[in-house]
C-alpha positions in Angstrom: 18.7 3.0 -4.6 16.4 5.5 -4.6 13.1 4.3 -2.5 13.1 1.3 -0.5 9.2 -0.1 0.5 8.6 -2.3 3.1 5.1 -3.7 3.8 2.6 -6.6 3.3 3.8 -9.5 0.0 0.2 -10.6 -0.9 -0.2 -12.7 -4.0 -3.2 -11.5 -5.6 -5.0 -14.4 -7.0 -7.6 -13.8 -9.8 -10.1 -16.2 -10.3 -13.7 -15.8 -12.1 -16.7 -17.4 -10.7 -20.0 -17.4 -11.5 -22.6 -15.7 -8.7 -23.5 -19.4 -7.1 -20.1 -19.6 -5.6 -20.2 -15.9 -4.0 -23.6 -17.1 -2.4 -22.6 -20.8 -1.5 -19.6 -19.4 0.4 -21.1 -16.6 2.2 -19.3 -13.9 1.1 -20.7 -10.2 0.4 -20.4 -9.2 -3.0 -18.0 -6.4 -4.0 -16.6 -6.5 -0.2 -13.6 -7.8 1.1 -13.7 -10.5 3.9 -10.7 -11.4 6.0 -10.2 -15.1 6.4 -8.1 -16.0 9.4 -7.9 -20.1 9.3 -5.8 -21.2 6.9 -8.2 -25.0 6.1 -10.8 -22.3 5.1 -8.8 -20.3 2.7 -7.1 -23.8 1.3 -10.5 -25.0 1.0 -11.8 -22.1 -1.1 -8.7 -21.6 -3.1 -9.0 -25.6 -3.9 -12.5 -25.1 -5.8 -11.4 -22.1 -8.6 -9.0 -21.8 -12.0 -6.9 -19.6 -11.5 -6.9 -16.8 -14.0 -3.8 -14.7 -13.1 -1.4 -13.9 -10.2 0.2 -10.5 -9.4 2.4 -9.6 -6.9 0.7 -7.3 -4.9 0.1 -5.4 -1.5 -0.8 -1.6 -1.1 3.4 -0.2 -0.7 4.7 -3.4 -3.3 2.4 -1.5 -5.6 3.6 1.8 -5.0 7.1 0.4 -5.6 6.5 -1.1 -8.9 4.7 2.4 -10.1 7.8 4.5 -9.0 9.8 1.7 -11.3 7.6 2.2 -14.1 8.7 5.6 -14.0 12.2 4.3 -14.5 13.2 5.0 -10.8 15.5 2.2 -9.3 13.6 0.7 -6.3 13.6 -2.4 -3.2 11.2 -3.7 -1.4 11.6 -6.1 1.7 8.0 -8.0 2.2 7.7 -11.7 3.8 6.9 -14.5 1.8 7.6 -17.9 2.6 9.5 -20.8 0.0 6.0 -22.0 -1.4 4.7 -21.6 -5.0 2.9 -18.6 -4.1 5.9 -17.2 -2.7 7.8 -17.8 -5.5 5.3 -16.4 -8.1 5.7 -13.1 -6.0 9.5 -13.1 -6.0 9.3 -13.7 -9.9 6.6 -11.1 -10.5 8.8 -8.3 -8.8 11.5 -9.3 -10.5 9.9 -8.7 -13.7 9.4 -5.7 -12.8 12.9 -4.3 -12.2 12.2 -4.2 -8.2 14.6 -5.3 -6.4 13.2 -8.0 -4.2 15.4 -8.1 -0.5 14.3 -10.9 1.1 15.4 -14.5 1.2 13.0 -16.8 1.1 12.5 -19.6 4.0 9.9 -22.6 4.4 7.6 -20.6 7.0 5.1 -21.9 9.5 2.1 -20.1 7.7 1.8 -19.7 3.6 2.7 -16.4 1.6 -0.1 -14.4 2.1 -2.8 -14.3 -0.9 -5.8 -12.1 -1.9 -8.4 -14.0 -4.0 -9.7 -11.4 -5.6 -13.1 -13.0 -7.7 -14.4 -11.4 -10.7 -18.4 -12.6 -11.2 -19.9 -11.8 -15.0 -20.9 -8.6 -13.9 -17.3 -7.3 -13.4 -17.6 -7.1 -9.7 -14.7 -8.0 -8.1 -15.5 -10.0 -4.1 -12.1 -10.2 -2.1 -11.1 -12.7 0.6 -7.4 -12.0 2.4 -5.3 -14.2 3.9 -2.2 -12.4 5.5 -0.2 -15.5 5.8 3.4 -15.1 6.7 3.3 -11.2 5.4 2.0 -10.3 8.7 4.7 -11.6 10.9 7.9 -9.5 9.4 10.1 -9.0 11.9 13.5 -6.9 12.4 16.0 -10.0 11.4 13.5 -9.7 8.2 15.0 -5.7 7.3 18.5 -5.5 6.0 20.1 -2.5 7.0 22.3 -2.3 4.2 19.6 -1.5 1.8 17.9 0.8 4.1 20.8 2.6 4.9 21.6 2.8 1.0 18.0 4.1 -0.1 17.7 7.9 -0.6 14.3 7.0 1.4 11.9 4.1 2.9 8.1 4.0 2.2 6.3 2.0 4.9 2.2 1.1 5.4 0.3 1.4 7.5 -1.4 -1.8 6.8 1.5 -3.5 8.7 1.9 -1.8 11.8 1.0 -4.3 14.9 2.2 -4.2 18.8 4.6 -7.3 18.2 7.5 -8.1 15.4 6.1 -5.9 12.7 6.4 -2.5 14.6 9.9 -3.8 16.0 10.8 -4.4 12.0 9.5 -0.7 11.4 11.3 0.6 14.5 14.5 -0.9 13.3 14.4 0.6 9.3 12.8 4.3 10.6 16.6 4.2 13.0 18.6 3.8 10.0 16.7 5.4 7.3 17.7 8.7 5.3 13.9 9.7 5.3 11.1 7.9 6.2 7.3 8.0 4.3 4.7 6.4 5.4 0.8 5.6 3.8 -1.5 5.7 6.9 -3.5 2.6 4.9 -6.8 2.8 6.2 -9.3 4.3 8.9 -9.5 0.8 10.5 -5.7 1.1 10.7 -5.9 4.4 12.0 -8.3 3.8 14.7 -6.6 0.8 16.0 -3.0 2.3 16.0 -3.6 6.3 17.1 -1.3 7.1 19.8 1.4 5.7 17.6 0.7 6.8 14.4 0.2 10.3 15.9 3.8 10.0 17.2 5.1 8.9 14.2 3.7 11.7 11.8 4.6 14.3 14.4 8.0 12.5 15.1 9.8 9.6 12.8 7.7 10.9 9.1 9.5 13.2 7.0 6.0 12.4 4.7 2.5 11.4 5.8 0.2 10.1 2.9 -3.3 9.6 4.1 -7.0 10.7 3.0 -9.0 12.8 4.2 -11.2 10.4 6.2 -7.9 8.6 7.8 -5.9 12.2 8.3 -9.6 13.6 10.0 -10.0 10.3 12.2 -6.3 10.8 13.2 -6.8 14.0 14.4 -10.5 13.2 16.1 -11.9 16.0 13.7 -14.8 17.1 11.7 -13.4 20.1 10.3 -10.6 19.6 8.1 -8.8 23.2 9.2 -7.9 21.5 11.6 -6.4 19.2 9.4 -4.0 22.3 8.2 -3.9 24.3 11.3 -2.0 20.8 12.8 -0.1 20.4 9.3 1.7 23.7 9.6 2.5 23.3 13.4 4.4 20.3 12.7 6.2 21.4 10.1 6.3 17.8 8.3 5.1 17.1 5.0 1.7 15.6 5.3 -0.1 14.7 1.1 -4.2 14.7 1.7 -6.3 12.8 -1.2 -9.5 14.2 -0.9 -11.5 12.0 -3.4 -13.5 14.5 -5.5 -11.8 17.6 -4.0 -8.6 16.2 -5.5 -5.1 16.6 -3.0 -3.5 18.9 -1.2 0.2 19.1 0.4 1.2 20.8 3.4 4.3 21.4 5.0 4.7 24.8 7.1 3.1 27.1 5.3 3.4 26.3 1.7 0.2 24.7 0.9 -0.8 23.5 -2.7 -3.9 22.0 -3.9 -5.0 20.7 -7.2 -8.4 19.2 -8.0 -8.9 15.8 -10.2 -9.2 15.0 -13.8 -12.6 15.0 -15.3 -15.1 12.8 -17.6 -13.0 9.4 -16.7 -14.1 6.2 -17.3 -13.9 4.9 -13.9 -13.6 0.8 -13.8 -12.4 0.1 -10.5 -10.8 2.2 -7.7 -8.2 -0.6 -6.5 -4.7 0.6 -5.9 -5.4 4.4 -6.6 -3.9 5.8 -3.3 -1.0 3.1 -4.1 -0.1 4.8 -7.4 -0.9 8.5 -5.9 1.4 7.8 -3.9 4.2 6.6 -6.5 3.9 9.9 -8.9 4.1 11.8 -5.8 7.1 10.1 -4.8 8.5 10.1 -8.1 8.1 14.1 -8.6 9.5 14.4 -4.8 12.9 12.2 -5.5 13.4 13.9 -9.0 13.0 18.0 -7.2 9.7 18.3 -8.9 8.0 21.6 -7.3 5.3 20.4 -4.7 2.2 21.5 -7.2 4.0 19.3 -10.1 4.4 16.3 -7.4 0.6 16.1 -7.0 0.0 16.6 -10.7 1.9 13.7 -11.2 0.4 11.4 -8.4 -2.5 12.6 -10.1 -1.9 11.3 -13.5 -1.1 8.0 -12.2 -3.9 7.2 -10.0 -6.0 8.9 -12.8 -4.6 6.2 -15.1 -4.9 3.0 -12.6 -8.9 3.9 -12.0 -9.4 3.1 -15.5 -8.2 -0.8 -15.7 -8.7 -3.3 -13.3 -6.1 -4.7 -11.3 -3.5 -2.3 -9.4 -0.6 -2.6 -12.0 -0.4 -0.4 -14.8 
């Protein structure tokens, strides 16, 4: 196998409403709101149609982009034996990812993102983690990590308890190890260990600027590169309108983005980054062709909603 992600299983869940529903619920337009008591999510989900599911979660996605490109893939993500659950398992599957988990009857649901579209095309979003926040080590097979050329982990799933254990455990027995540092928030909350682990455990750090910057407690992003070529690891900057940049030692190569898109909805673009990246880096692309390609993938995913090309 070539690339073996483990992170968050979250069903997304596609519903449209109509803007009375956004307000009768208290939810903020076009943000995303984290809903920790499972009556209230059961409650919400209770009231819509269904559109569409997708398998989703910020690595899953990466995974089934490096499969589009014909690479053969894993991914280990919780889920527990409910329909939910099983709509994931079937929606990986159909996308030639191979799914390494065996389902159970958990305590909590599979986790679920209702992602609701109002007439206007905005997209509100309310998260349930569900079971995909309580992977543990019994959960990672070390079989399949040991067999991948590589693991891709997120950020998004790093905690103090089982999760980190789980990561701990696949980073001992991996071949190489990247990981997406997910989010500022993430950052923030985590920064003693991420900083160990991109100085440490990653062979490749994917962050943006704003998460690589708050990492680092810095302003000025030479720092960012002065700290890049002192560890010697291979650290892959977006940089929104500047485009990306990879460092590692002192070969440095930037590219900027493509121009005059028509720019629907920025879901998933780090996710699919990420992928072409991954997929130039596993096939010996050079460095400057491994960001072209990330950037023809997230170029193409920020021009359709959904993050699934």
């Amino acid at each position: 196998m070539r690339i073996l992600g483990i992170g968050n299983a979250i069903v997304d869940v596609i519903c449209k409403v109509d803007e009375n529903f956004i307000n009768q619920n208290n939810l903020i337009k076009g943000n995303m709101k984290l809903i920790f008591d499972q009556n209230e999510f059961k409650k919400l989900l209770s009231n819509l149609k269904i559109e569409k599911t997708i398998s989703g979660g910020s690595v899953a996605n990466s995974i089934v982009g490096l499969s589009q490109q014909n690479n053969k893939v894993g991914f280990i993500g919780k889920i527990s034996d409910d329909v939910l659950g099983e709509k994931y398992e079937i929606g990986l599957k159909r996308e030639n990812v191979d799914y390494i988990y065996l389902k159970k009857k958990e305590k909590l649901p599979t986790g679920t993102c209702l992602i609701l579209i109002t007439p206007d095309s905005e997209r509100t979003m309310c998260t349930f983690l569900g079971t995909a926040g309580k992977i543990n080590e019994s959960d990672i097979s070390v079989d399949a990590v040991k067999k991948s050329e590589m693991i891709f982990l997120e950020g998004y799933l790093w905690d103090e308890g089982d999760p980190r254990k789980a990561f701990d455990k696949a980073i001992n027995y991996a071949n190489k190890v990247a990981m997406s540092l997910s989010d500022k928030f993430c950052v923030d909350r985590h920064k003693p260990h991420f900083l160990d682990l991109v100085k440490n455990k990653l062979d490749i750090t994917f962050a943006n600027e704003e998460e690589i910057m708050s990492l680092l407690n810095t302003k000025d992003f030479k720092e960012v590169i002065k700290f890049a070529k002192e560890i010697k690891k291979l650290i892959v900057i977006t940089r929104g309108e500047k485009g990306a940049i990879s460092i590692k030692g002192n070969d440095i190569n930037e590219i900027g983005v493509k121009k005059n898109l028509n720019i629907v909805d920025l879901t998933g673009a780090g996710d699919l980054f990420a992928s072409g990246y991954l997929h130039g880096y596993l096939n010996n692309f050079s460095q400057r062709d491994c960001l072209e390609e990330g950037k023809e993938m997230s170029s193409k995913i920020i021009q359709q909603i959904g993050a699934r090309l």
